[in-house]
C-alpha positions, 0 to 999 in steps of 0.5 A: 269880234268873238275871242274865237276871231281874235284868235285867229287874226292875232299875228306870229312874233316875227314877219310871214312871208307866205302865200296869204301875205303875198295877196294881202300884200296887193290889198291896198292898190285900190287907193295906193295907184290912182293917187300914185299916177294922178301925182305923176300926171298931173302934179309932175311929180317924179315918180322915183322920189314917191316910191322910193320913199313909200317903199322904205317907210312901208318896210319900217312899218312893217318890221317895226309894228309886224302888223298890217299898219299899212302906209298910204298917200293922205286922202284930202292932200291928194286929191286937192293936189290932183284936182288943182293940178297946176296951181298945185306944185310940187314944193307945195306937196312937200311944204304939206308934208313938213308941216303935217310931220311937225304937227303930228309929232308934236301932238305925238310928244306932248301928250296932246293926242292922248288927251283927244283919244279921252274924247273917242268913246266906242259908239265914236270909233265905230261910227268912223270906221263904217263910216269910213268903210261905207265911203270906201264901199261907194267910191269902190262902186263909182270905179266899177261902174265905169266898166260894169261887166268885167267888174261883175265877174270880179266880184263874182270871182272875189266871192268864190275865192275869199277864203280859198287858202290854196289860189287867194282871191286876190291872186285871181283878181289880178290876173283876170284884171289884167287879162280883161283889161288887155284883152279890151285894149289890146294895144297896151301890149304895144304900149307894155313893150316900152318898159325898160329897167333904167336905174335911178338914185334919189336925191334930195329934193329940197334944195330950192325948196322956200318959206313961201312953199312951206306956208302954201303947202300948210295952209292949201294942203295940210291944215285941211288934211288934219281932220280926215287924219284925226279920224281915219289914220289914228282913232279908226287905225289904233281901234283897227290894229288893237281889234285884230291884233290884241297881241301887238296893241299902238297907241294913239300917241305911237301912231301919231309920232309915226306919222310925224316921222314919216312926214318929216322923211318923205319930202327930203328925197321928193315924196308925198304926205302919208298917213296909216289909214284904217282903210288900208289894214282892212284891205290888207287883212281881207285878201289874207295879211296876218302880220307886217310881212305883207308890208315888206313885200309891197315895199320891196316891189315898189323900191325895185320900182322905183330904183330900176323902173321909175320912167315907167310907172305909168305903163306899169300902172296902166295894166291894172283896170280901174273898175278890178281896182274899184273891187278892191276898194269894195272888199277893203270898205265891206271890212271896215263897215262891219264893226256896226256888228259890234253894237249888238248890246249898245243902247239906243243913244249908242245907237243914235251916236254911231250912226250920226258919227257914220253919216258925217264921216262919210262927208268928213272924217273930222266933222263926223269925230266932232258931231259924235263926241258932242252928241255924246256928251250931250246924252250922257250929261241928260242935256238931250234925250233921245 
């Protein structure tokens, strides 16, 4: 990135709340509400503890590190929690989670992490984050295609209105989604009118939580999760938020003590493993965030969720069309893939490093980290030529 685009990303001191971080703000629905109802669905999980306490950790995201780090529902977790439904039950969940917060910190407070941080050159960290992008990109397509119509005209709208300050892209998007998706389904008005403001406390939600559960959730869950973290939600994160935003830099050891914190919190009251995924900063950033503003703003909406309509989150999700948020997702991956303009002056085993990096990332994070830091080393030592 030109000093000129630094510049221009680098954020204010303190927290904006204007129009631009209200649409960044809604950058990151494209992972946050089909994770969010496939843990209500079908892991029967209660909604209040999820976004009770994904809101307060995204408002501490955002006053303390006044970027868009963003929070997110860890990937591997999730989707295992979703696809085992049943077999997966939610102290499970919560086991994952306070095994991946000790982990984290540990690795945050001992120095551990910065030692594998050594291990990332450049032509590795990029190679993670397009491929990380690329793989956003292609489940974006997948959602879309399922209504092809409707998410052609987003596009089309998208790319109209990318850059309009005045009426921002994402405003529009969500409008014409949820005018597309009513007017294709008309009884969700029906269904809409079921709404209703019930307030609701959270409580702690591990009273009969066991040992069994503990060990389940980290060797079903947790332990697999750990790469796919390694490579999206530290190395790809840290070298996200310090492109963007020089002037409030992270550290690999910062964002993984945050990350053990937040893992450590969230079980307590019945929330979910999150991580700060670079996927979710390029969203943000995309459709207009410039500072942690566009964080408090999304957690502020889902603690009113959470606290006055927690027996309605399925019908409030239900509003937002698939294939709009697939469109999102798109936008959130066409960003991060586009550090591959970065290598403009790189060697040819550069080259050859980020793009093996790429394409095992978008298998597995972790094992694309891996094959790119072996690959490097190999060349630099004359062990391969290419």
């Amino acid at each position: 990135m030109s000093k000129m685009e630094s510049e221009k990303l680098a954020p204010a001191t303190e927290n904006k709340y204007d129009l631009a971080e209200w649409a960044g703000a809604f950058g990151d629905l494209g992972t946050l509400i089909p994770f969010i109802i496939g843990y209500i669905t079908l892991g029967k999980m209660d909604p209040l503890g999820i976004l009770f306490t994904f809101g307060l950790l995204l408002i501490c995201s955002g006053c303390y590190y006044k970027t868009p780090l963003p929070v997110q529902p860890m990937k591997a977790i999730g989707g295992a929690a979703v696809v085992q439904a049943g077999a997966i039950t939610p102290a499970m969940i919560w086991g994952a989670g306070l095994f991946t917060g000790l982990f984290w910190l540990t690795m945050g407070l001992t120095g551990a992490m910065k030692l594998v941080a050594r291990w990332a050159s450049k032509p590795v960290i990029y190679g993670i984050t397009f491929g990380l992008g690329f793989s956003f990109i292609m489940e974006g397509v997948r959602m879309m295609r399922d209504d092809w119509p409707i998410a052609a005209l987003a596009l089309v709208i998208t790319f109209y209105l990318l850059q309009n300050k005045r009426f921002p892209a994402m405003f529009a998007l969500l409008v014409f989604g949820v005018l597309a998706n009513l007017w294709a389904k008309p009884w969700l008005i029906n269904e809409l009118a079921a709404i209703h403001f019930a307030f609701r406390l959270p409580h702690y939600a591990l009273a009969d939580f066991t040992l069994a559960d503990f060990l389940q959730g980290a060797f079903t869950l947790a332990i697999p999760q750990i790469p796919l973290t390694l490579g999206n939600a530290v190395i790809a994160i840290v070298a996200e938020n310090n492109r963007l935003f020089p002037g409030h830099p992270v550290t690999e050891r910062k964002v993984a003590v945050s990350q053990g914190i937040m893992n450590l919190f969230s079980p307590l009251f019945g929330g979910i493993p999150l991580c700060h995924g670079a996927g979710g900063m390029a969203g943000h950033v995309r459709f207009g965030a410039r500072t942690g503003g566009a964080l408090v703003i999304l957690g502020v909406l889902l603690l009113i969720i959470a606290l006055g309509f927690s027996q309605s989150v399925s019908l409030i999700f239900m509003i937002f069309p698939p294939s709009v948020l697939g469109v999102i997702l798109f936008f959130a991956g066409l960003e991060l893939a586009m550090s591959i303009r970065r290598l403009e002056e790189r060697t040819r085993e550069d080259y050859y490093v980020f793009l093996i990096t790429a394409g095992f990332a978008v298998w597995n994070m972790g094992v694309g980290f891996l094959a790119g830091v072996i690959m490097y080393e190999l060349v630099q030592r004359k062990i391969l030529r290419l």
